[in-house]
C-alpha positions in Angstrom: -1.9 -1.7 22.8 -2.2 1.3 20.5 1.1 2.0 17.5 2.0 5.2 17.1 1.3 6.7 14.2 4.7 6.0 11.3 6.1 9.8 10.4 5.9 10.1 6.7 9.8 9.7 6.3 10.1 6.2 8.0 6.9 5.0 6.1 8.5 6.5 3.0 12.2 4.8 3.8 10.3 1.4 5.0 8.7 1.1 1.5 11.6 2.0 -0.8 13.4 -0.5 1.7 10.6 -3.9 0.7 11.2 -2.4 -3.3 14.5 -2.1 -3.5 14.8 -5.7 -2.2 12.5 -6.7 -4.8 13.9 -4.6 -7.6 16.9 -6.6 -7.3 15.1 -10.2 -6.8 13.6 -9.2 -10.0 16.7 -7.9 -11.6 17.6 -9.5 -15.3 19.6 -7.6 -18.0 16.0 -6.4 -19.3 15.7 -4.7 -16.3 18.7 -2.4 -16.3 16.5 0.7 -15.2 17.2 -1.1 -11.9 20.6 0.1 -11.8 19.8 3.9 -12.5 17.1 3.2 -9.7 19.0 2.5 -7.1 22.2 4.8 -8.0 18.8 7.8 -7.7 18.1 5.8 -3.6 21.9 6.5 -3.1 21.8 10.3 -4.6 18.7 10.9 -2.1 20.3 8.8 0.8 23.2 11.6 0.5 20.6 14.7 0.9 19.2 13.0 3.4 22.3 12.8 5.7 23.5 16.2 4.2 20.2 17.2 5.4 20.8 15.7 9.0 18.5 12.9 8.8 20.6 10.1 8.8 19.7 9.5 12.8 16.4 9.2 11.6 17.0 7.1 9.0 19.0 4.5 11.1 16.4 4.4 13.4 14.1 3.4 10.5 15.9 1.2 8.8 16.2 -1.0 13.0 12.8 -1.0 13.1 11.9 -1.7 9.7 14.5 -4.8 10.3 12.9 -5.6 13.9 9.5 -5.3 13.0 9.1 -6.0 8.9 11.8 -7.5 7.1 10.3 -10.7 6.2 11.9 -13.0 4.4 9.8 -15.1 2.9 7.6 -12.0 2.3 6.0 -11.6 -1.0 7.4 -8.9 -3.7 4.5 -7.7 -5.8 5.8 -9.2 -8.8 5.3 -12.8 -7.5 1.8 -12.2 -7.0 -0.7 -13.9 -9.5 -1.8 -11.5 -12.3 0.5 -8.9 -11.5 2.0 -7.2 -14.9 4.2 -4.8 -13.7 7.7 -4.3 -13.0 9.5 -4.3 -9.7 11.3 -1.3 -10.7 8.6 0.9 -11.2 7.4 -0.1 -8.0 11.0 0.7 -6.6 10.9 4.3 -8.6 7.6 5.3 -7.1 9.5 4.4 -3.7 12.1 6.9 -4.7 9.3 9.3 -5.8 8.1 9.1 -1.8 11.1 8.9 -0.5 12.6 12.0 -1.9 9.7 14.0 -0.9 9.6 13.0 2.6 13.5 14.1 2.7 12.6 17.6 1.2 9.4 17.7 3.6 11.9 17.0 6.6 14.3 18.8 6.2 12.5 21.9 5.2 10.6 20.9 9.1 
């Protein structure tokens, strides 16, 4: 059985979905940016409903919890060798995120 191809906003709201889980597993006073992080997922979560894709959204997020939300899944921080920092991971998350919402709801 063939998938469908993932539209460029679920892919973009799955991903900031696995980083903003690990941003806050991650999450120690030295990594306050997390904070300003996910107050900037909340400021494009708003444009995105204002924008009328909070349907879309929802159905994302379901999916994302039917079909990928693992628990014992593995943040990319907790891999061997890895030197960077979950929220830079979660910020380019945001990056994606945000443009998919303009893209949409420009479409």
């Amino acid at each position: 059985m063939t998938e469908l191809p993932v539209d460029p906003l679920s892919k973009a709201y799955w991903q900031l979905l696995d980083e903003r889980r690990c941003a806050i597993l991650q999450f120690s006073k030295e990594h306050l940016a997390v904070l300003g992080e996910l107050d900037r997922t909340d400021t494009i979560l708003l444009k995105a409903g204002e924008s009328g894709l909070t349907k879309h959204l929802t159905d994302a997020a379901a999916k994302w919890r039917k079909d990928d939300a693992v628990a014992d899944k593995i943040c990319d921080f907790q891999a061997p060798g890895w030197r960077g920092r979950a929220v830079d991971s979660l910020k380019e998350a945001n990056d994606a995120l945000e443009s998919a919402v303009r893209s949409s709801a420009k479409g």
